[in-house]
C-alpha positions in Angstrom: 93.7 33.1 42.5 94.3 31.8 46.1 90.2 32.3 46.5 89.7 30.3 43.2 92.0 27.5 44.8 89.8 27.3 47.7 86.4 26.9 45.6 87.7 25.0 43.4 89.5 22.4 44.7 91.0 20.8 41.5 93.2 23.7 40.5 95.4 22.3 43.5 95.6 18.8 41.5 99.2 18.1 39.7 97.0 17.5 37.1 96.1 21.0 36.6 99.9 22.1 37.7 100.5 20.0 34.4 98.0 20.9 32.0 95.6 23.6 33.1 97.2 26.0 31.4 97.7 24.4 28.1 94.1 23.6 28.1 92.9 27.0 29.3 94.7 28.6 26.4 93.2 26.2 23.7 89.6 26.1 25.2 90.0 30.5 24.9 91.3 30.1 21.8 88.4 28.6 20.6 89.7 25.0 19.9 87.6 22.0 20.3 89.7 19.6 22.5 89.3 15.9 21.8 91.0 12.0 22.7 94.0 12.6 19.8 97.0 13.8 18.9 98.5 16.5 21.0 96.0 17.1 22.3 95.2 13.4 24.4 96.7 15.0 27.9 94.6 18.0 28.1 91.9 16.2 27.1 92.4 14.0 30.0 92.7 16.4 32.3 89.3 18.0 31.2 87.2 15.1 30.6 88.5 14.7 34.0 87.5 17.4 35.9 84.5 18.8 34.0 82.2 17.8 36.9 84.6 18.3 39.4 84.3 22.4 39.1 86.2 23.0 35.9 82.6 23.7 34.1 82.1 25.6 37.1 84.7 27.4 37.4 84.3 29.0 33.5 80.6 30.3 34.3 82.0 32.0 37.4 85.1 33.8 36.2 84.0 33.9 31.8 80.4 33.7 32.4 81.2 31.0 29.6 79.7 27.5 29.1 82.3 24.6 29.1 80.2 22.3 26.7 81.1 18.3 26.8 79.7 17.2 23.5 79.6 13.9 21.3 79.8 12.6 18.3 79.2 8.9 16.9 83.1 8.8 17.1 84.2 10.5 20.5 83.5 13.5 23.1 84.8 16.3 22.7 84.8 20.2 25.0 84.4 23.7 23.7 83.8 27.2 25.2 80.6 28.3 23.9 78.8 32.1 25.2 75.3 31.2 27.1 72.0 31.9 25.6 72.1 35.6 27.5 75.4 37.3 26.7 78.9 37.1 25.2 80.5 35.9 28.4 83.8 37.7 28.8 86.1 36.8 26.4 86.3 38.4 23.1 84.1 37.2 20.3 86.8 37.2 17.6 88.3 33.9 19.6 85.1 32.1 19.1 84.2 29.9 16.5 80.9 31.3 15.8 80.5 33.4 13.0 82.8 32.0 10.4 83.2 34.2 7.3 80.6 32.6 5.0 83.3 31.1 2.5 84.8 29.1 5.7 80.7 28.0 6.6 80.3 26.4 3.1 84.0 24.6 3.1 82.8 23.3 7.3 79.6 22.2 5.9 81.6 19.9 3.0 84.0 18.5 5.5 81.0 17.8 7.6 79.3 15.7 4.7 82.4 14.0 3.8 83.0 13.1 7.4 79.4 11.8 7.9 79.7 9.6 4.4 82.7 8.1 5.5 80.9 6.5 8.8 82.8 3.4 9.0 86.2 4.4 7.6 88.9 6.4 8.0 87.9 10.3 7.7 91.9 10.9 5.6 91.3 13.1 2.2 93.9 14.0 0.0 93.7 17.3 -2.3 92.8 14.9 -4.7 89.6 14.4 -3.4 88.6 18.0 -3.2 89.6 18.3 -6.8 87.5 15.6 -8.1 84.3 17.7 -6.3 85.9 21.2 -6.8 85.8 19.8 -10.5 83.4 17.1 -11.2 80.8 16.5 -8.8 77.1 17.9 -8.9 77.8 21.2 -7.7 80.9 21.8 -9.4 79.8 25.4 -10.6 79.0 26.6 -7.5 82.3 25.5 -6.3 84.4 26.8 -9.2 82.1 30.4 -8.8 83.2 30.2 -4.9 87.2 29.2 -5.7 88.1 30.5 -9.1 85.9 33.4 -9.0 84.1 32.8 -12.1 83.5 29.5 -14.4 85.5 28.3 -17.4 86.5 24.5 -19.2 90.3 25.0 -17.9 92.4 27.4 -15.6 95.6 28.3 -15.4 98.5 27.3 -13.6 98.7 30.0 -11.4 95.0 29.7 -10.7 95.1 26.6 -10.0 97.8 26.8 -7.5 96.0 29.6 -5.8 93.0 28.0 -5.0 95.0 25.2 -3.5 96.8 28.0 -1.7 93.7 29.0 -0.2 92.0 26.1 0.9 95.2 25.1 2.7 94.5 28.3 4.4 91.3 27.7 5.2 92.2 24.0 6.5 95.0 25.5 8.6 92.3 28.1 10.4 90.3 24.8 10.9 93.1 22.9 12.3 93.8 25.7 14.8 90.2 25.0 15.9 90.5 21.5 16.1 88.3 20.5 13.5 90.8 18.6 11.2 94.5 17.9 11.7 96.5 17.8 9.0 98.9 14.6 7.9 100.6 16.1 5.5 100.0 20.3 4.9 102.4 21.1 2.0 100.3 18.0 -0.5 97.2 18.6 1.5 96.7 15.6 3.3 94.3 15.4 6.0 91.9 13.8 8.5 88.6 14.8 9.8 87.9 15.0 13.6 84.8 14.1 15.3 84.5 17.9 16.8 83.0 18.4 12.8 79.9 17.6 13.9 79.3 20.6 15.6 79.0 22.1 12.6 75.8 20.5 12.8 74.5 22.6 15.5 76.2 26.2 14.6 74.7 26.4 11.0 72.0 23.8 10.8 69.8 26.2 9.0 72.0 26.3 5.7 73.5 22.7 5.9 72.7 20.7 3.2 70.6 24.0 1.8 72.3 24.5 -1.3 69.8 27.6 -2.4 71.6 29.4 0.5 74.9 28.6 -1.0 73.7 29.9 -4.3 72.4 33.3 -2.7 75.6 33.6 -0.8 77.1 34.1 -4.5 75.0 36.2 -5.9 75.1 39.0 -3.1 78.8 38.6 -2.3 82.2 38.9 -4.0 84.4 36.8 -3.0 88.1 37.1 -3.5 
């Protein structure tokens, strides 16, 4: 590391004695680090030093590309592999490559972020219901949650599926994609770093025959 310190100059900042590490662990973990919450300092620190060798410094020693992206709401920084290889970090941190369930659920969150332009991006589990359970698509959703498609479910069903798309919110916070406000009632906000979504599965967003062929070659439990 005392070579690293040499070439790059800002791991000698207090800065980086501060919050380095707590961003290097996020960025590896695959979180998208933005201006909020928790997370304010390291983003600082990043948005900082990302032309100052920190971008740098990931090529050289990951073969990784530190990405500074926007969205109409904020920047935001990533890890991301380059166009030639997997860098050297394990794929399994990334967040490419989302089970295909988790892909359809980003792709919502991405819409209802995008139709909320000038508000603020808070849902409630109420306002999942009302699509899981009344909006166009409402069979496609009740195929993907429930498993199959019926006037009324139990309690116990019902209770499940909100079970599991706190799950699948909680894997999203952990990315940095929505932070939660209240995670036992399913309260939540959406964060800019959604729009990414746009870029990792444009191909299916918005594509709802790709939804409907994604339920009728897998089995989803």
């Amino acid at each position: 590391m005392e070579n690293a310190n040499s070439n790059f100059p800002f791991l000698n900042t207090e800065q980086a004695k501060k919050y380095f590490a707590d961003a290097d662990i996020a960025l590896k973990q695959g979180k998208h680090i933005q201006d909020y919450g928790s997370d304010i300092r390291i983003f600082s620190f990043v948005d900082e030093y990302f032309d100052k060798g920190l971008e740098d410094f990931y090529k050289e020693f990951f073969g990784m590309n530190l990405v500074r992206d926007n969205s109409d709401n904020g920047r935001f920084y990533y890890l991301d592999f380059p166009e030639d290889g997997k860098g050297k970090l394990r794929k399994e941190n990334r967040s490419k490559d989302l089970e295909d369930e988790k892909v359809i659920f980003a792709i919502l969150f991405l819409n209802l972020y995008k139709e909320k332009f000038f508000e603020q991006k808070e849902f409630l589990w109420q306002d999942l219901e009302q699509i899981f359970k009344e909006s166009e698509h409402k069979e496609l959703w009740q195929a993907i949650l429930y498993g199959k498609i019926k006037q009324n479910y139990t309690p116990k069903e019902e209770l499940d599926v909100k079970d599991r798309v706190r799950r699948i919110l909680y894997d999203f916070e952990k990315l940095g994609w929505i932070v939660f406000k209240n995670q036992d009632e399913i309260y939540f906000e959406i964060l800019p770093s959604i729009e990414r979504i746009s870029t990792l599965y444009k191909d299916v967003i918005n594509n709802i025959e790709s939804i409907e062929e994604f339920l009728n070659n897998e089995q989803l439990s």
